[in-house]
C-alpha positions in Angstrom: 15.3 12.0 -10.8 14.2 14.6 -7.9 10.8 14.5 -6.9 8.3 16.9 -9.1 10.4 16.8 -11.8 9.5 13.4 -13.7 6.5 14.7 -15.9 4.7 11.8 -14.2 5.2 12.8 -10.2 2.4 15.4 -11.0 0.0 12.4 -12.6 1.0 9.9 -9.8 0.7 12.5 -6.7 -2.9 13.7 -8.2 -4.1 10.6 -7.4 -1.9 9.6 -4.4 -2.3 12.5 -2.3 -6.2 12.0 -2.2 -5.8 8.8 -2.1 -4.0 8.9 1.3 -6.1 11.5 3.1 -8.9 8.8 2.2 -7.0 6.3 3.6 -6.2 8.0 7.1 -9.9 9.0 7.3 -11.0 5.1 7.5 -9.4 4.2 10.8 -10.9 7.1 12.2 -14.0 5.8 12.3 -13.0 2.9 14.5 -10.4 5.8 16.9 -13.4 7.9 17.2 -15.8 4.9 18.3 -13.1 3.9 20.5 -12.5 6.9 22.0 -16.4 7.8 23.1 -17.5 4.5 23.9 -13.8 4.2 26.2 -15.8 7.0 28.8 -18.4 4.1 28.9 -16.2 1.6 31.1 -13.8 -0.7 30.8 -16.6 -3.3 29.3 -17.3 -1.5 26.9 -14.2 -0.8 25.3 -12.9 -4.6 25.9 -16.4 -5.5 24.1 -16.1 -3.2 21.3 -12.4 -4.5 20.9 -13.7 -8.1 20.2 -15.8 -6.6 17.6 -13.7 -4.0 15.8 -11.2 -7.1 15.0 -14.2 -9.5 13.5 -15.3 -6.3 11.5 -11.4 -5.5 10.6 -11.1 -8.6 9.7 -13.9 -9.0 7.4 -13.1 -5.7 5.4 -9.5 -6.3 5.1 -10.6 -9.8 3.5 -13.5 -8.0 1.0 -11.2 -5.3 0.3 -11.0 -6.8 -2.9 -14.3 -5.5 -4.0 -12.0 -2.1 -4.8 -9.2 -3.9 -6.3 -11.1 -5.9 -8.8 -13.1 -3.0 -9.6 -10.4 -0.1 -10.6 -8.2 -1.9 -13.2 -11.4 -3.3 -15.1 -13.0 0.2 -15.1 -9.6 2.2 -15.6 -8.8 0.0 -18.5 -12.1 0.7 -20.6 -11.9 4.2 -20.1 -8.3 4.3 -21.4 -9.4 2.0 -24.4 -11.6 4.9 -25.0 -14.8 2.9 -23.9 -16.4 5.1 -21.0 -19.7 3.3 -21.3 -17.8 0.1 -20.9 -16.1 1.6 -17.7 -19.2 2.8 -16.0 -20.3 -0.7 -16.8 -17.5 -2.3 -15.1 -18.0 -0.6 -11.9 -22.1 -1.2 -11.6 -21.0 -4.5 -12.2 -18.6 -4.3 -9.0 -21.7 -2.5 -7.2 -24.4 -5.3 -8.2 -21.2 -8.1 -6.7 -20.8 -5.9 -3.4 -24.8 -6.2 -2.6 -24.6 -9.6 -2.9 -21.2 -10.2 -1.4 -23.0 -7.5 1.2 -26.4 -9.6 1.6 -24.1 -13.2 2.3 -22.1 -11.7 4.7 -25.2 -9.9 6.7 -27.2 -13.5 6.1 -24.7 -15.9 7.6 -22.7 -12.9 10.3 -26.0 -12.2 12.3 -26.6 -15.8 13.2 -23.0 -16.2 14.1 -22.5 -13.3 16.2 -22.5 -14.9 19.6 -20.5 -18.1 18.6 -18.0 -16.0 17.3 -17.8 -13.6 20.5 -18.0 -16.4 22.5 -14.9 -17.7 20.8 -12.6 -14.9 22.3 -13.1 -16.7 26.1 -13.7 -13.4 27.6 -16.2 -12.5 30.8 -19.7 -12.3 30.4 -19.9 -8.4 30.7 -17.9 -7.9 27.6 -19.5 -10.7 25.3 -22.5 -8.5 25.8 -21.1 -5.8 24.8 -19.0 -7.2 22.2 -22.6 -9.2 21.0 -24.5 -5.8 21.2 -22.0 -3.9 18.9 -21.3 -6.6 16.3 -24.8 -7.3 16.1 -26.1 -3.8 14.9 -22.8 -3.5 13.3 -23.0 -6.6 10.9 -26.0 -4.6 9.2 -23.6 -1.7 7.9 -21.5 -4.4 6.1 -23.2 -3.8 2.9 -23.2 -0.2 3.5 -19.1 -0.5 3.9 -18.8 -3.0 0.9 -20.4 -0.7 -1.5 -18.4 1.9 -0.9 -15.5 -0.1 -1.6 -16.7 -1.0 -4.7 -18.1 2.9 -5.5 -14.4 3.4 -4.9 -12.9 1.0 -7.1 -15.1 2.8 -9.7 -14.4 6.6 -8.9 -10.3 5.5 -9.0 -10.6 3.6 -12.2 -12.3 6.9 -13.8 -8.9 8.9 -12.2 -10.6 10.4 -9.4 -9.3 9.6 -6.0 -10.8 13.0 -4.9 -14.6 12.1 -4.5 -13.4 9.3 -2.0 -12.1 11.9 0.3 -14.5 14.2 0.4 -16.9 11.0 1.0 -15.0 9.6 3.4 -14.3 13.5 5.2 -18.1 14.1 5.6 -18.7 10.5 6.9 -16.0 10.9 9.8 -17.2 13.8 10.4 -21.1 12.6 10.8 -19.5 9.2 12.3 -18.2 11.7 15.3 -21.7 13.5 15.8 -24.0 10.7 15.5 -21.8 8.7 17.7 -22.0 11.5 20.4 -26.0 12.2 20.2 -26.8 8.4 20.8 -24.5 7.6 23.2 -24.7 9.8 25.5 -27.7 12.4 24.2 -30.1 9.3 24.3 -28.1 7.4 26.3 -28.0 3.8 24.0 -24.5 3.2 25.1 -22.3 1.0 23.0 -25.7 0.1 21.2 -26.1 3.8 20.1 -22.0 4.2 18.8 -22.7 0.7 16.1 -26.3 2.7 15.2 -24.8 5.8 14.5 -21.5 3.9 12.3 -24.1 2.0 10.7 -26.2 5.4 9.8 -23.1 7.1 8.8 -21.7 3.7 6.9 -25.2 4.3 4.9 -25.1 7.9 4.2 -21.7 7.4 2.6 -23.2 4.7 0.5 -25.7 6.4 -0.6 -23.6 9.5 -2.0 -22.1 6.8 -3.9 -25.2 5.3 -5.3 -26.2 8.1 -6.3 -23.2 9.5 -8.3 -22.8 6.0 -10.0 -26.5 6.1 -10.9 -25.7 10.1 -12.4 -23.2 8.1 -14.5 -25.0 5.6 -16.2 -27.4 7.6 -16.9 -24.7 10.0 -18.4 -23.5 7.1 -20.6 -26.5 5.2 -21.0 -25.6 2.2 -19.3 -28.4 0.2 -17.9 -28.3 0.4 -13.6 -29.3 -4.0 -14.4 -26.9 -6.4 -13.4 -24.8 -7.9 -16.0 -23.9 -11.9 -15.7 -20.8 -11.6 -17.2 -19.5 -8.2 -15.7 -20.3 -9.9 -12.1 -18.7 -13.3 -12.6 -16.2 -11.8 -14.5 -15.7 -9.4 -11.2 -16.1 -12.1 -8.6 -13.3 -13.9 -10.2 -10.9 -11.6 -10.2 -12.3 -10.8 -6.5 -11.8 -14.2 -5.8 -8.0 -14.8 -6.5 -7.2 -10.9 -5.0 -9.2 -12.3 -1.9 -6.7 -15.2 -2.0 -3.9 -12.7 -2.1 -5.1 -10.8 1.1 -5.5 -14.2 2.9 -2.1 -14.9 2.6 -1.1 -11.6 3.7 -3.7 -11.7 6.8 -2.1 -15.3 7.6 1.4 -14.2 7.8 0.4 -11.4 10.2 -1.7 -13.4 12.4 1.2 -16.1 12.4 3.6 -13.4 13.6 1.4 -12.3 16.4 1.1 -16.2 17.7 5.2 -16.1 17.7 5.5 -12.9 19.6 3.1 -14.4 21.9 5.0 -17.8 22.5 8.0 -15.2 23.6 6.3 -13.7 26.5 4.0 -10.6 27.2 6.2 -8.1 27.1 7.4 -8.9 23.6 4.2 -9.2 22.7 3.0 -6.0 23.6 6.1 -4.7 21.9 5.7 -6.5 18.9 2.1 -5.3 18.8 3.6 -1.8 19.0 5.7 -2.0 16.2 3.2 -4.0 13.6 0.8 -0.9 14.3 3.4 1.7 13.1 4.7 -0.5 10.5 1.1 -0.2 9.4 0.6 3.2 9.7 3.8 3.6 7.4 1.7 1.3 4.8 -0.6 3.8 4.5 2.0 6.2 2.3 3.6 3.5 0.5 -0.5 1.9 -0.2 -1.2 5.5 -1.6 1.4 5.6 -4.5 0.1 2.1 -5.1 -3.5 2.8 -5.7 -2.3 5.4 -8.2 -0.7 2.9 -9.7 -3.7 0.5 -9.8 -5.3 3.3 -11.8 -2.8 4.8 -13.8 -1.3 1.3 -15.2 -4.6 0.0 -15.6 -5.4 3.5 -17.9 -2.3 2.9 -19.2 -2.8 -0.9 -20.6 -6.4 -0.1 -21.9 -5.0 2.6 -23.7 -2.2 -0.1 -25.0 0.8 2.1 -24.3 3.0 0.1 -23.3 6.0 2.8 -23.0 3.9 4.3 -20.7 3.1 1.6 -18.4 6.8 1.1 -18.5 7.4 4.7 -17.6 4.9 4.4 -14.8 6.2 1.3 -13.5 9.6 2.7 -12.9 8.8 6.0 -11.7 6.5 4.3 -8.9 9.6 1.8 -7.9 11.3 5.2 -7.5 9.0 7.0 -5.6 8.6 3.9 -2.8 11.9 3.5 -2.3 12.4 6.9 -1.7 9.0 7.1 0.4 10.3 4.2 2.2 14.1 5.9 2.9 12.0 9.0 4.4 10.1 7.7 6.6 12.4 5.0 7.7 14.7 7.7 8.5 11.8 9.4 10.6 11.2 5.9 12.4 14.7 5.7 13.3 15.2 9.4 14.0 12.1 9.3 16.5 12.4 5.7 17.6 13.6 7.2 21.3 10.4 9.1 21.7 7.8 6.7 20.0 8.1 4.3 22.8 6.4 7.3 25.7 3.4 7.7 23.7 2.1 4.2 23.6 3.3 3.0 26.9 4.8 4.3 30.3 6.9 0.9 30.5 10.6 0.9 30.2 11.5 -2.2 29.3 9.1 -2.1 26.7 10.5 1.4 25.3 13.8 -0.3 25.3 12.9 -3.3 23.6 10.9 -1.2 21.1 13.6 0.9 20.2 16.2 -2.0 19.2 13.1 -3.2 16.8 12.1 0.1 15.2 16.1 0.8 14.1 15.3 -2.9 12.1 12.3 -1.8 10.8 13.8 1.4 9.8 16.3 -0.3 7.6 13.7 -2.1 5.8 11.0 0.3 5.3 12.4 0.9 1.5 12.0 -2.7 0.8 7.9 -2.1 2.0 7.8 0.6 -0.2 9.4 -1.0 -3.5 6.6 -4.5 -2.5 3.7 -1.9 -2.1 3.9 0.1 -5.1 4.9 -3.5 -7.4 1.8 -4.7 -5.8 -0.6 -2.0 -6.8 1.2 -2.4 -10.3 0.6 -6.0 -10.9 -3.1 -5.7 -9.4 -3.7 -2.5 -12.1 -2.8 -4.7 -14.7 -5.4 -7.7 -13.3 -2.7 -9.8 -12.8 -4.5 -11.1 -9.8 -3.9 -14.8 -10.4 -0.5 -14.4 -10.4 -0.5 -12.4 -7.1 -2.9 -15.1 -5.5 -0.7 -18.0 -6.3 2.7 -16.4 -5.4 1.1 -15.2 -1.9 0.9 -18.9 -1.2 4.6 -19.4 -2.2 6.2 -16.7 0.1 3.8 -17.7 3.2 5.2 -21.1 2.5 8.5 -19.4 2.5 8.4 -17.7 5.8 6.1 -20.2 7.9 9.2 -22.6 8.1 11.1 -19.2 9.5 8.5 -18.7 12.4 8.9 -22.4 13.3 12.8 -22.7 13.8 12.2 -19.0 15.5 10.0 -21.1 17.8 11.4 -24.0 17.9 15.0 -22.2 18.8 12.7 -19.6 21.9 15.6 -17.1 22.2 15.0 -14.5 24.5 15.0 -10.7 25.5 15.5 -8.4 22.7 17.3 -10.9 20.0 13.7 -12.4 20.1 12.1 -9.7 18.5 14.7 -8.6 16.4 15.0 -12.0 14.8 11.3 -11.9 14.8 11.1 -8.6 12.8 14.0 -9.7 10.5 11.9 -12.7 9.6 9.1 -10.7 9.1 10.2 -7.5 7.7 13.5 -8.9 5.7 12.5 -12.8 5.1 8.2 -12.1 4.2 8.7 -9.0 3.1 11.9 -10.3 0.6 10.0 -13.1 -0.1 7.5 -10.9 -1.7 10.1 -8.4 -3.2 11.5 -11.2 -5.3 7.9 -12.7 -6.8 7.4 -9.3 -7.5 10.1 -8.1 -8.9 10.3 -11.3 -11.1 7.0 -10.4 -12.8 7.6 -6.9 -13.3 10.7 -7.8 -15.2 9.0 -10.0 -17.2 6.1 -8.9 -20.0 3.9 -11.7 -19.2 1.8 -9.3 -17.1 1.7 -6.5 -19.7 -1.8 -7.7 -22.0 -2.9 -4.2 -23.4 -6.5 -3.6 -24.7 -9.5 -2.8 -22.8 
């Protein structure tokens, strides 16, 4: 059915659209630290490289605080329970502050061992030290506002995020600016003014979630249940995004085995393939929300209805833009690097990529599906299956060392066909079958 005609598109792009502009707006926070502290010398931005991957890291890993958080709020409120959903997400707020507090506790008395770790010159451990040091005390800051955001898209609104996450770029860029070069703090003054930025953000949040509870009368205390109850679903959706972060870092190792160039080609093409994700991870947070509404409400036919049109929609996502990758794939290779051999190599890969793009799309909306229905355990579990799947491809890819361009194309077709399958087919097994589909709030 053509786009905008399904009386769902309008339901699913209301929250999609916003959802995307929120999700663009993260990363700029790291571009625009990157790009004031890069006039700062060649330290510097080698140092604050080190840092933004440990803090990368660490997000994508706590990510979960969001994903627990919106089916278990978007299910009371379609059970007709708002109280109950307001509930949910304090709940997810009391488990970020003291996910927040661990992570600041045991990350500040591991920040040089961990710099250290990366083997790089004393100039940049400082730096990197400096950064990740000052940084490590926004982490709380960051993990409530993933939480705050799990709440805000289980109530429906994917709006407030943006506009959040708007105003914080915005005061990222200009308190970045006045303290590194208005008081002249260096790389010290672009973590302070993330970190201040990181908290203002947070506290918009706290604030509207307080507004809320007060709204509904629910108490601002922790409850026991509501935070194990949370942490456990965190738990096994922090097992999922383990696996994922394993497959990718095993990739990486295998493009490095098969020489620098490929490396820096391959590095090229993960970083566009995840710019694409951004799209497809759009329609699946609308789904996180919508199926979660859907289940608490118990309307099944809905949830149905949803599931389908969302399949739809990320195939078709994934069609367009592979079409723009392949379409482009000439003129990508310019803007990232002035090296032929590299623009050559990166142009076989991106016409592979291209091709399986549609398969991303139909993974990353059944994904935002099965975690809307807090089917996490199922999610965790099968994660582990399809890394075990396509480890054993890396190996004979290493084992067999083929060269040149082949290399990466195999690589990528292990990667974006063999992973990527993998995960199509778990999937698409459990969307077929109505094990996952446990209506009620």
């Amino acid at each position: 059915m053509p786009l905008l005609k399904n009386p769902l598109d309008r339901d699913i792009l209301r929250l999609a659209l916003p959802a995307l502009g929120a999700l663009i707006a993260e990363p700029l926070f790291l571009l625009t630290d990157t790009a004031l502290v890069g006039h700062l010398g060649e330290n510097a931005l080698a140092g604050l490289g080190i840092a933004s991957i440990v803090l990368q890291t660490a997000l994508g890993l706590l990510v979960f605080l969001a994903y627990a958080t919106t089916p278990a709020v978007a299910r009371r409120l379609g059970a007709g329970d708002t109280p109950g959903a307001i509930r949910a997400g304090i709940d997810g707020l009391w488990l970020a502050v003291i996910v927040g507090a661990l992570v600041v506790l045991i990350g500040v008395p591991s920040v040089e061992p961990i710099v250290t770790a990366f083997g790089s010159t004393d100039a940049v451990n400082q730096a990197a030290t400096t950064y990740l040091a000052i940084s490590l005390w926004g982490m709380p800051a960051m993990l409530l506002v993933l939480a705050a955001t799990g709440l805000l898209r289980g109530l429906q609104d994917t709006r407030t995020p943006l506009f959040v996450a708007t105003v914080g770029f915005a005061a990222n860029a200009g308190l970045n600016a006045l303290f590194i070069y208005g008081f002249g703090w260096g790389i010290a003054g672009s973590a302070m003014g993330t970190v201040l930025a990181q908290w203002g953000m947070a506290a918009v949040y706290l604030v509207i979630a307080v507004r809320a509870a007060r709204a509904t009368a629910v108490s601002l205390r922790p409850g026991l249940a509501g935070v194990t109850g949370a942490a456990s679903s965190g738990g096994w959706l922090l097992l999922r995004t383990l696996s994922l972060r394993i497959a990718m870092l095993a990739t990486v190792v295998v493009a490095t085995g098969l020489g620098v160039e490929e490396l820096a080609t391959m590095q090229i093409a993960l970083t566009l393939f995840s710019t694409a994700a951004f799209a497809l991870d759009a329609l699946a947070i609308a789904g996180q929300a919508m199926i979660g509404h859907g289940l608490g409400a118990s309307d099944v036919d809905r949830v149905r209805a949803i599931t389908t049109r969302l399949i739809q929609l990320g195939i078709l996502g994934g069609l367009a833009i592979g079409a723009v990758i392949a379409l482009t794939n000439g003129v990508i290779g310019p803007v990232f690097t002035s090296d032929a051999a590299i623009h050559q190599s990166l142009s076989v890969v991106l016409l592979v990529m291209a091709v399986g793009v549609p398969l991303a799309g139909y993974v990353f909306v059944l994904d935002g599906v099965l975690i809307g229905a807090g089917d996490a355990k199922y999610l965790a579990l099968t994660g582990i299956l399809n890394l075990v799947a396509y480890l054993p491809m890396l190996g004979v890819l290493a084992w067999l060392q083929p060269t040149g361009d082949s290399a990466l194309v195999w690589l990528w077709l292990a990667f974006g066909l063999g992973y990527i399958g993998a995960r199509a087919l778990t999937l698409g097994l459990r969307a077929r079958s109505p094990h996952w589909i446990v209506t009620g709030a």
